[in-house]
N, C-alpha and C positions, 0 to 999 in steps of 0.2 A: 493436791490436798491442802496444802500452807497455804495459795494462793486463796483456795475457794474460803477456809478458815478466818483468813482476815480481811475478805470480801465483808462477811457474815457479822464481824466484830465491829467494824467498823458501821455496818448498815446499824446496829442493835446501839453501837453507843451514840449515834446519830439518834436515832429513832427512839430510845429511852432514855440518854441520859439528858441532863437539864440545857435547858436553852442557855447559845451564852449568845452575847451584841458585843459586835465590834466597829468602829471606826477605822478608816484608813485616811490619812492625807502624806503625801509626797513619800508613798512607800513606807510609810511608818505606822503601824495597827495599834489602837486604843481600847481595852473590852470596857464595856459600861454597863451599865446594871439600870432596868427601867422602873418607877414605880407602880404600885398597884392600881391605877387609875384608868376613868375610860381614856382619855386622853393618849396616854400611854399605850396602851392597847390600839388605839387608832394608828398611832405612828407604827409598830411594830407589825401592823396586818400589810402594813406599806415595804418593808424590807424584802427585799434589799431594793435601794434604790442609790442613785448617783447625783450628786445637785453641786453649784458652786454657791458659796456661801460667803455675800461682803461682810469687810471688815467694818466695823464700825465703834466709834470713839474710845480707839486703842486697847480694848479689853472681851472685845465680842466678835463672832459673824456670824448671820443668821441669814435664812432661806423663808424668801416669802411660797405660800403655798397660793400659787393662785387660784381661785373658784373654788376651794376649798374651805370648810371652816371643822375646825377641832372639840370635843367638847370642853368648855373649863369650868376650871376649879379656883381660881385664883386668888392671891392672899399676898401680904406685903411680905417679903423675906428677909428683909434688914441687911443679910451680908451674902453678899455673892461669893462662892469660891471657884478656882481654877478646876474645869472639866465639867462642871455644873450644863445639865443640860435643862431649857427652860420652852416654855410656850407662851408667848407673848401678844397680846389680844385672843385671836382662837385661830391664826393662822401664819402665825411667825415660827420657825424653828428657832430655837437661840442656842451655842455653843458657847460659851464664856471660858477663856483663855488668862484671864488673871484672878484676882483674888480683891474685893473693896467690898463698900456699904452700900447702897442702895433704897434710895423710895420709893420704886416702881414695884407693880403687882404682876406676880407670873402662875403659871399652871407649871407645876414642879413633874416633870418628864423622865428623869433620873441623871447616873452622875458619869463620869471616867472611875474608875476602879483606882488608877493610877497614873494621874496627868503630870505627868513628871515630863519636862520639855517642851509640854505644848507650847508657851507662850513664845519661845524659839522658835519652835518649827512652824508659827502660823506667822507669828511678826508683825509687821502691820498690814500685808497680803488678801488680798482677796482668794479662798483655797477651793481646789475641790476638794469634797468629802466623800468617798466611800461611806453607805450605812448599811450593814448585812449582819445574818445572824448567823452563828457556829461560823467555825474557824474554814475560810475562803478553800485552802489548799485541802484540809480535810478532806471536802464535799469534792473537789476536784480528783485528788485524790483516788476519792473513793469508787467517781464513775469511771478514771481512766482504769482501775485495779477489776472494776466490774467489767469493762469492753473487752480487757484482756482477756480475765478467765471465763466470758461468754464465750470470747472466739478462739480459746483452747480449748473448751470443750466441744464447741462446732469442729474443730481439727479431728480431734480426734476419735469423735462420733463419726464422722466423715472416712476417715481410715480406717476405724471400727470395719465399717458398715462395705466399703471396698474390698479390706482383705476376707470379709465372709463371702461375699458375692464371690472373689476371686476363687475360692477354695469349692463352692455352689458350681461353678463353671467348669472347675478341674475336674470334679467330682461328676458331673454329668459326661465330660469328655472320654473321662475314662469308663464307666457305665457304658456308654454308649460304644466304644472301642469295644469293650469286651464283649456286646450281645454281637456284633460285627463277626468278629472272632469268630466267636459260639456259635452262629449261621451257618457259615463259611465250612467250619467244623462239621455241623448237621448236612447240610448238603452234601460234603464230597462223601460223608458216611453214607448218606438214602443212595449217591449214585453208587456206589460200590456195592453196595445192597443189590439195587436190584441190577446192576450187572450179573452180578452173582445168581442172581436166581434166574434171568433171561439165558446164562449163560447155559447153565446147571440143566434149567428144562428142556432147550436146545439138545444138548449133550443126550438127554433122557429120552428126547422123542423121537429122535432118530436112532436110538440102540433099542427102544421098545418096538419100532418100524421094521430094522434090521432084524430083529428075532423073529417077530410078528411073520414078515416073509419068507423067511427061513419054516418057520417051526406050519404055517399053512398054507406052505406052498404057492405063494403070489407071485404071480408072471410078473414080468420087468415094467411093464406099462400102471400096472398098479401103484408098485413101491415106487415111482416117478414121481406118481400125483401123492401121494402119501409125503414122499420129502419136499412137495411145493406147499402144502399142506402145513408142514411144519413151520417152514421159513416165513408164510403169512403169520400164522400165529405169535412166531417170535418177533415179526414187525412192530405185530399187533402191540405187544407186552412191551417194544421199547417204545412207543408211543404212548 
């Protein structure tokens, strides 16, 4: 239940809470904030992407977008600052890594939140850039904590669904054992039954024979065929 809970928390603060942009260069993440522009928006439908970005006259590096063009807005900005992110004709990316004045016209893209070392960590290097939006591990995170508690609950849906079948099988075994039994039981009762009563009439038909010849005086050749008489019919009855 924890598991499935901050499945759930994580998908909701993903899915409702606010967008955030990050940059990555040599393992080190920058969040940046874009502005409300189409411009911006075109770059942002593009994230996440990967590009290397030259350096250029000790204060920038930028990504040409080939075959591509941007929409602008563009205006003179007078002073560049350090993390300033910029669009330069309609298909430049620009990163700017120091802080100076400027006469060139740009389409204003947004900023670094907190470029604190960039101009260290870039130097005068040609970098790759990571550009993605919400936090890389988050989203990683979130599918590996999702593949988990899918395939814990495939487990144990899985086991669920074994030990019912298993108890299904026992439960017919024995069922089945018992009518067995129960059979078994009725039979040697029906045989003893009608032993009993083949026996019983046997018994009966020869001492009603025996009187029979006695009390009306039947010569011997008679009562002969009378007890052959009997013993067919008692065949008869165990058949």
């Amino acid at each position: 239940m924890i598991i499935k809970h901050t499945v759930i928390m994580l998908i909701i603060s993903i899915v409702l809470g606010e967008e955030q942009y990050y940059i990555k260069i040599n393992n080190k993440e920058y969040e940046f904030e874009l502005k409300d522009n189409e411009a911006a928006n075109q770059i942002k439908s593009k994230l996440p992407f990967t590009v290397t970005m030259t350096n250029l006259n000790g204060n920038e590096v930028y990504y040409q977008f080939s075959g591509e063009s941007f929409t602008t807005n563009t205006k003179s900005v007078g002073t560049i600052n350090m993390g300033d992110i910029y669009l330069y004709q309609s298909n430049y990316l620009v990163l700017f890594y120091k802080t100076f004045s400027t006469s060139y016209s740009y389409t204003e893209l947004g900023k670094l939140k907190d470029p604190t070392d960039l101009d260290t960590l870039i130097g005068s290097n040609n970098v790759e850039v990571q550009w993605f939006k919400n936090n890389t591990e988050t989203e990683d995170t979130t599918k590996e904590t999702t593949k988990d508690t899918t395939e814990e609950i495939t487990k144990d849906s899985t086991e669920e669904i074994s030990k019912d079948t298993s108890i299904v099988d026992t439960t017919k075994d024995s069922i089945k054992e018992s009518i067995e039994a129960t059979k078994d039981i009725i039979d040697e009762k029906t045989q003893e039954t009608k032993d009993t009563v083949v026996e019983t009439s046997k018994d009966t038909t020869e001492d009603t024979i025996k009187e029979t010849a006695k009390s009306d005086g039947f010569d011997r050749y008679s009562f002969q065929i009378c007890v052959k008489l009997n013993y067919i019919i008692w065949l008869y009855l165990l058949l």
